[in-house]
N, C-alpha and C positions, 0 to 999 in steps of 0.2 A: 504494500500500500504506500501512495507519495505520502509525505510529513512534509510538499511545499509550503501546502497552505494550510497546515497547523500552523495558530497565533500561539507564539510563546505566551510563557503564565509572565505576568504582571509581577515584579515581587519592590513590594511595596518600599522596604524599607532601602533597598537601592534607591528606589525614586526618590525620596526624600530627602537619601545622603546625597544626590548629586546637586536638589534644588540648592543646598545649605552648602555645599562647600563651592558650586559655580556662582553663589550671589553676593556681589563685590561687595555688598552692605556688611554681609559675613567676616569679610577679612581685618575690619577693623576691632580692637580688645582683644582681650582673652581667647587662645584659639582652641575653637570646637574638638571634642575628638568625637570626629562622626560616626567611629566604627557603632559608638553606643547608640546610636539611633537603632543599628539596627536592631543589633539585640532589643532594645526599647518596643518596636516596632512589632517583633514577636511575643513578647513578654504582655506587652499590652494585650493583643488579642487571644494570648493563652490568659490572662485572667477574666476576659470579657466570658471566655467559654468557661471556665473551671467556675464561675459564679453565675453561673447560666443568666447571664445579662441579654436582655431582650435590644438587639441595635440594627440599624443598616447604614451602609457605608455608601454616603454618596460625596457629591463634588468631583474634586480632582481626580480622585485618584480611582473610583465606581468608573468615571469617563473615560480611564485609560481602557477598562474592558471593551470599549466598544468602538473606540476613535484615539488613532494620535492626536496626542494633546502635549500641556505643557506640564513642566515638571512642577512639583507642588513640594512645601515645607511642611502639610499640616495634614491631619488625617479628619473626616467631619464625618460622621457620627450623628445619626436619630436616635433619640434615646430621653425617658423619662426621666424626670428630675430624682424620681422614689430611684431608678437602676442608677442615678452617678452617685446617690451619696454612699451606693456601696464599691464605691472604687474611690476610696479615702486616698489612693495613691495619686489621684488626677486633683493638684492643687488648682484651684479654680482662683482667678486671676479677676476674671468678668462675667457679668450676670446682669441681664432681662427678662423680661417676659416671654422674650420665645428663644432666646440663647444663650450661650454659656461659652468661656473659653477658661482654655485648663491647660497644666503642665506635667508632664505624664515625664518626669525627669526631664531630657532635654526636648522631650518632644512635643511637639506645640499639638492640642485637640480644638478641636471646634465642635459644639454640639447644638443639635436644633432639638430643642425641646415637644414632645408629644404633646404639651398644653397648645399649642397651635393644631390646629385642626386637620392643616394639609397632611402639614408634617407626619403627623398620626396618620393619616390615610394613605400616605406615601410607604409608612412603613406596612403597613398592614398589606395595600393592598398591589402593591409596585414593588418587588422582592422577590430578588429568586439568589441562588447560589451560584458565586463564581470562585474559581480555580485559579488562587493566587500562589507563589512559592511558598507566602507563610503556611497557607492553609487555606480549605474551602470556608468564605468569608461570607455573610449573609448582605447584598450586594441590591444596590436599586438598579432598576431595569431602564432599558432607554424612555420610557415613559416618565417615570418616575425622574429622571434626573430631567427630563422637558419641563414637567409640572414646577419644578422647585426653582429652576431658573428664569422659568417665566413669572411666576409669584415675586419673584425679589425684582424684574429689572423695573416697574415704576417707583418702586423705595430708590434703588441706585438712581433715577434721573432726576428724583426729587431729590436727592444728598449732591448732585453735580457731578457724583464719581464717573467722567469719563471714562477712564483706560478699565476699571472693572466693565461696564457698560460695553464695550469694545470686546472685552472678554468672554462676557456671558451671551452676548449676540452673535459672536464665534462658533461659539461651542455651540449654541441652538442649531446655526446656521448647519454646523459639522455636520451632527446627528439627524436632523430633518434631510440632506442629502443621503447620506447613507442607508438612513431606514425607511424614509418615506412615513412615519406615524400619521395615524388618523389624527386631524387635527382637530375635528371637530368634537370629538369625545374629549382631548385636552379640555378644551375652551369651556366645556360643558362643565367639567368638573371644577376649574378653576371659577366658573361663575358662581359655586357657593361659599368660595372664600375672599372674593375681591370683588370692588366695586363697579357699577356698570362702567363707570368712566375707566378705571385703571382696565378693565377686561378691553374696552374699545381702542384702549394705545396699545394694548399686546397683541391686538387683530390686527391692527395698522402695522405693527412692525413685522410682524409674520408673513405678511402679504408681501413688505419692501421685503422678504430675506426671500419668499419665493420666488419674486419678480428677478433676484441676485443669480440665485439657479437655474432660472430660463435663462440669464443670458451666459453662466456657464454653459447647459448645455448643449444652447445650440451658437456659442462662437461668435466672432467676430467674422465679419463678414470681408472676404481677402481683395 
């Protein structure tokens, strides 16, 4: 049988060593030693399993399963406020009402809280298992990683954050070529958690990323 077009497994905690030691902001202080990410990085998700912590893994690093993407510092994490406070090893640094951020030794966590409502549905219902080197990891599906990036980008336009903005429009754009999702069951779901106005700028922008893909696919004209 060929192995051309077997996708190598993902393994996480390289991706993170390479974000952290290629990012020049890194080179200045005290210097990292990244090998302990990695270990960090397994260490972390053997206690998420050994205390049967209910999570899924989405952003960066859920996206690599499915699209070349960019290399990421941070691992993010769905997960109840009641499942982190039993992972006393994740010093939490920040905290609102729908997130969290923590230090899991040198490794930076980001967590979305199941008191949001997507977020809960995203894990419940957008979840399947993917095949990383650490380990088979409870992982959001290209739906799920759609949902969640499209729920944040009218907060990003309203904060100014261009180059996130640029980013998360990327990644939609990536995923929407690749898989083709139904979009209209998106929209449908996201219309019970966002407002008509913020739903009508994430049609409008969806429409400019598809209009971007027609003229990928059919070229410039010679």
């Amino acid at each position: 049988m060929s192995t051309d077009n077997i996708k190598p497994k993902v393994y996480i905690g390289k991706v993170i060593q390479n974000a952290v030691v290629f990012n020049v902001q890194n080179w200045q202080g005290q210097p990292m030693n990244s090998d302990h990410l990695l270990q960090n990085v397994a260490r972390l998700f053997a206690l998420l399993e050994e205390r049967k912590i209910d999570y899924l893994l989405v952003e960066g690093i859920a996206l690599l399963q499915y699209v070349e993407g960019r290399n990421t510092e941070d691992i993010d994490l769905i997960m109840a406020l009641a499942s982190l406070k039993k992972l006393p090893e994740i010093k939490i640094t920040g905290r609102d009402n729908n997130f969290a951020r923590g230090r899991f030794d040198e490794l930076q966590i980001d967590i979305l809280l199941t008191r949001n409502r997507l977020f809960e549905k995203v894990r419940q219902g957008y979840a399947t298992r993917q095949h990383f080197v650490e380990r088979d990891i409870p992982c959001a599906t290209v739906e799920g990683l759609l949902l969640l990036k499209l729920y944040a980008l009218p907060s990003l336009y309203r904060q100014g954050n261009f180059a996130r903005v640029g980013l998360y429009e990327n990644d939609i754009a990536t995923l929407m070529f690749s898989y083709r999702p139904n979009l209209e069951l998106l929209f449908n779901e996201l219309a019970q958690h966002l407002s008509e106005t913020d739903l009508t700028a994430i049609k409008e922008i969806v429409t400019e990323i598809e209009q971007r893909l027609d003229r990928f696919n059919t070229g410039f004209a010679e």
